[in-house]
N, C-alpha and C positions, 0 to 999 in steps of 0.2 A: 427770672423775669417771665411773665405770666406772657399769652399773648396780648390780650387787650389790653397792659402795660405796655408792651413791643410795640402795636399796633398806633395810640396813644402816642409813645417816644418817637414813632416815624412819620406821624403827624404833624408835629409838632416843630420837628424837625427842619433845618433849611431847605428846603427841596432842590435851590440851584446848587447847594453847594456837594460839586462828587471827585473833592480832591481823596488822594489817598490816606491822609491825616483822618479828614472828617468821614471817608469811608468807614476807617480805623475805631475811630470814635463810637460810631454808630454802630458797630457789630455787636452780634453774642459773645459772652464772655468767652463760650468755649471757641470761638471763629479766633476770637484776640488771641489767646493764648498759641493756637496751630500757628498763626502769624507769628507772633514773638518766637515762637520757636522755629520758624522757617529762616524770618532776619536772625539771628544767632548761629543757625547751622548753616548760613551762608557766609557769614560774615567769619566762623572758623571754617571754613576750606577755602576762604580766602587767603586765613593767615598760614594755615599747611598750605599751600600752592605755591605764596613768597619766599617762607622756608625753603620747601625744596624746591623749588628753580635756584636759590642763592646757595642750597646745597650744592646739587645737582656742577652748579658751575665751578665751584668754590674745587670741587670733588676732581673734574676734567683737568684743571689748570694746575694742582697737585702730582696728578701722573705726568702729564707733559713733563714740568719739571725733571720728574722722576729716572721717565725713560730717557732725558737729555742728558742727565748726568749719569746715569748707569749707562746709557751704551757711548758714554765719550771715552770709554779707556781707563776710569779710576781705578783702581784697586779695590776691592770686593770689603777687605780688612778695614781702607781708609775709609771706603764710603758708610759700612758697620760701625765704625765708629763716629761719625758724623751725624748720624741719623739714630744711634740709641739711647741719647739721653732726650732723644724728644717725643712728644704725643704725636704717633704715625699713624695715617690711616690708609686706605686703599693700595697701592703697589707697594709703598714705603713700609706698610703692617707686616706686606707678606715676604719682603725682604726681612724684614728685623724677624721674623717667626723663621722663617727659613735658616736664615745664618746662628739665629741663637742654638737653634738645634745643631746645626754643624760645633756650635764651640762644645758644648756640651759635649755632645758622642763625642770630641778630641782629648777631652779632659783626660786627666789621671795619667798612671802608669800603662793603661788596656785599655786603649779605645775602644767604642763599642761600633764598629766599622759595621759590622755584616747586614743590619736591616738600617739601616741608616737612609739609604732613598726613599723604604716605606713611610718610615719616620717623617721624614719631610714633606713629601706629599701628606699625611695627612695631617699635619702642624698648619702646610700652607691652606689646606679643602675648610678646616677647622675656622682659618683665621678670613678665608671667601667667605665663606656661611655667618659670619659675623657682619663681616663689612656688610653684603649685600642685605642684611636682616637690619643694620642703621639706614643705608640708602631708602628701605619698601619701609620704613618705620614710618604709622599713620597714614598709608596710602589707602588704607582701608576704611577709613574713616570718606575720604571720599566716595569708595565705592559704594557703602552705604548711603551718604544721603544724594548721590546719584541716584539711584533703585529705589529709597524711600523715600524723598520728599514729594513726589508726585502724587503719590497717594496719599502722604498724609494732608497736603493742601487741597487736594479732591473729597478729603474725608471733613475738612472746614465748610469745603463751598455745596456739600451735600446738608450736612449740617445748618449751615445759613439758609440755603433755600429753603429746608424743613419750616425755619422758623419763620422766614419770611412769609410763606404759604399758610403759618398757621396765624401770622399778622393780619394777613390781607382777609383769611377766615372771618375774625374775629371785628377786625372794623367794616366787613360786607363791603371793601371798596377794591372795587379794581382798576382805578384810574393807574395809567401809566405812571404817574408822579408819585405815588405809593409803593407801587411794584416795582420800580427800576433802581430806588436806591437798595433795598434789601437783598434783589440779584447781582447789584454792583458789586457788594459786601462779600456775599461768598464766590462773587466768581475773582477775587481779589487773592483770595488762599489760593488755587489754582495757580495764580499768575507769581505768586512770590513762591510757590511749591518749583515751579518749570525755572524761575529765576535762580533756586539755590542749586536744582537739579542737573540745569545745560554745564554748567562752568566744570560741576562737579564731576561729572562726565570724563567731557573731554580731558580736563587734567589730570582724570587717575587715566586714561589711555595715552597718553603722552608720557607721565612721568611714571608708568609701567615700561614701557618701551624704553625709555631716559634709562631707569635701572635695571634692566635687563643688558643694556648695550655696555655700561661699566662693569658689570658683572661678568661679562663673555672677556671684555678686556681683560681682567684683573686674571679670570684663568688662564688667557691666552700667554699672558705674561708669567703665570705660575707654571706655565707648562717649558717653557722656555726657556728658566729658570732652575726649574727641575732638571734640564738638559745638560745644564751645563755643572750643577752637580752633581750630576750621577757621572758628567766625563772624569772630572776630578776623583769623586771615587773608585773609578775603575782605574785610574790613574798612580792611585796610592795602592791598589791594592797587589 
């Protein structure tokens, strides 16, 4: 669209009307589109946000579990067996990685005793670096349109002004009723840029921290664990 078509359509136009629909309405093609893609990339780190908070939770109430029935006394064998025919994840993983390597080294006629606690520790560090790479899955995705929607909604509303300015050029009219909807319009990419941008933010620094603070557990508990088979191994040995 030309200016004096632009100029013409904003004439033309309702001039009370500065809802965000009809702002929408009334923009440059290239302004709608930064929009459309601003509602979109807000509207997925929404749905990564619900995800992992229901992760996040889903994740904490699992260890609990976990560390109640491991530190009440069961037996290492019984609770091995309780827990391997089912899809384990965070403490529950590094238990089944841990103990499976114990049966194994046991197997046969000559166990393979001697590097056996290296063994496990790095089954268990192996099966950490999993878990906490499911936990931070997509959290990057916030971090980006944290960092980039700002810009890319200021690169709409530079945009619009251009056009507006070359509107207002083109029909020689500077009444305010002319100029205020066309500055509505791009400074609208702006404000749905900051809208996808704040949320975005904050939730990768929260659900950074979220998965760092599972992740310190999950070794705290692999370190602890590791204690107690290496006592057994020096025990057998």
């Amino acid at each position: 669209m030309n200016p004096v078509e632009l100029a013409q359509t904003t004439l033309a136009a309702p001039q009370g009307d500065m809802s965000f629909f009809a702002l929408f309405l009334q923009a440059h093609l290239v302004v709608k589109l930064v929009m459309l893609g601003l509602v979109l990339a807000s509207i997925w780190c929404w749905a990564i946000i619900v995800d992992k908070w229901l992760l996040f939770t889903r994740t904490k109430r699992q260890m609990n579990r976990f560390e109640t029935v491991f530190w009440s006394g069961q037996s290492l064998e019984e609770l091995y067996r309780t827990l391997s025919g089912r899809a384990n994840h965070s403490m529950a993983a590094l238990f089944i990685a841990a103990m499976r390597e114990w049966k194994r080294s046991h197997e046969g006629a000559r166990p393979a005793i001697a590097s056996l606690r290296q063994r496990i520790d790095r089954v268990m560090d192996v099966t950490i670096a999993r878990e906490a790479e499911r936990l931070e899955a997509r959290l990057l995705v916030l971090a980006t349109v944290g960092s980039a929607a700002p810009f890319i909604g200021l690169f709409g509303t530079v945009w619009g002004i251009m056009t507006s300015f070359q509107a207002i050029a083109a029909s020689k009219n500077t009444n305010l009723a002319v100029v205020a909807p066309g500055i509505a319009e791009a400074l609208l990419a702006t404000a749905l840029g900051l809208l996808a941008a704040i949320p975005a933010v904050i939730a990768y620094n929260k659900l950074s921290a979220d998965a760092g603070k599972l992740s310190a557990r999950m070794e705290g508990f692999a370190d602890e664990f590791s204690a107690i088979l290496s006592r057994q191994i020096d025990e057998r040995s």
